[in-house]
C-alpha positions as CSV (number, residue, x, y, z in Angstrom):
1,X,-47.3,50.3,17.7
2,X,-48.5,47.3,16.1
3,X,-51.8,45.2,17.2
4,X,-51.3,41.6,17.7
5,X,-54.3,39.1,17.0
6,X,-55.7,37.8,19.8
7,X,-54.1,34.3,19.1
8,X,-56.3,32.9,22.0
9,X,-59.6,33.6,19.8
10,X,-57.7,31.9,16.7
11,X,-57.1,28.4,18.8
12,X,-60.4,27.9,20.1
13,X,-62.7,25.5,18.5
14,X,-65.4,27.6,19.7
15,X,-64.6,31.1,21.0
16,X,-67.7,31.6,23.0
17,X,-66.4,28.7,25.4
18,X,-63.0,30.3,26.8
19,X,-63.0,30.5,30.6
20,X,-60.7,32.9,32.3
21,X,-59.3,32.1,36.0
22,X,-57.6,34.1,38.2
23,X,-55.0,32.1,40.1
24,X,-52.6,34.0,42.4
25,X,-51.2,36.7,40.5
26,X,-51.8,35.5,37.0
27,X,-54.8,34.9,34.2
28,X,-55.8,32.1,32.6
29,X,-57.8,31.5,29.5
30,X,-58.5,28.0,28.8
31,X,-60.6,26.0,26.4
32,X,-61.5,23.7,24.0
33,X,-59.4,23.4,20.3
34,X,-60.5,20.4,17.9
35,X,-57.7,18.2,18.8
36,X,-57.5,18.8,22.9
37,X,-57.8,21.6,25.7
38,X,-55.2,25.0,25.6
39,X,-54.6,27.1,27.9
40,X,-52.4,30.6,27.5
41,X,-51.1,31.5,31.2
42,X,-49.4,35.1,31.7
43,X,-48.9,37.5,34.7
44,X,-50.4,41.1,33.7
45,X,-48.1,43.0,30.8
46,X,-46.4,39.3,30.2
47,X,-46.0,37.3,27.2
48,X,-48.2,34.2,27.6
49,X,-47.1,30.6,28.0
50,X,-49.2,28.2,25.8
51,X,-49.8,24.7,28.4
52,X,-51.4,22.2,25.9
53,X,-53.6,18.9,27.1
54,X,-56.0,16.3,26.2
55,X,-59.1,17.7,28.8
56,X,-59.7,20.2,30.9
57,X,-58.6,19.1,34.5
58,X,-55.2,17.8,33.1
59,X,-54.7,21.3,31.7
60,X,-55.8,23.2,34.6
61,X,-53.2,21.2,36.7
62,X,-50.4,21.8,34.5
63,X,-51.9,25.8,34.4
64,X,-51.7,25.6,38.3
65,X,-48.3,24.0,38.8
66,X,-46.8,26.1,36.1
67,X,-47.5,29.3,37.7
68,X,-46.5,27.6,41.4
69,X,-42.9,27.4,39.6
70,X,-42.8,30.3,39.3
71,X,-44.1,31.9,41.7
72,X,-41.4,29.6,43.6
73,X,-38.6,30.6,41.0
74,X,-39.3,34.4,42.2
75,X,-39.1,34.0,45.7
């Protein structure tokens, strides 16, 4: 088995400042980079999606309405 980086830690301007939210059935870690806010959204054992933005409420409302999709795609 081969250990991935934590590519979350590798983004982060400053990796003392990542936030994790729990929102329905998934995690996300959000935070600051140099350039913007990023945020890696994933249900447990899944592959993250990376949502990108300029601050931090615009990126936790593209988080949220990714994972509404597809909660919505599931159903």
């Amino acid at each position: 088995m081969t250990i991935q980086p934590d590519l979350a830690s590798q983004v982060f301007h400053d990796p003392g400042a990542i936030e994790e939210i729990q929102f329905l059935d998934h995690r996300i870690r959000l935070g600051p980079t140099h350039t913007g806010w990023v945020s890696f959204v994933a249900r447990p054992g899944e592959r993250p999606t990376i949502v990108l933005a300029s601050d931090r409420e615009t990126l936790l409302a593209q988080s949220h309405k990714l994972v509404e999709q597809r909660i919505e795609r599931r159903r």
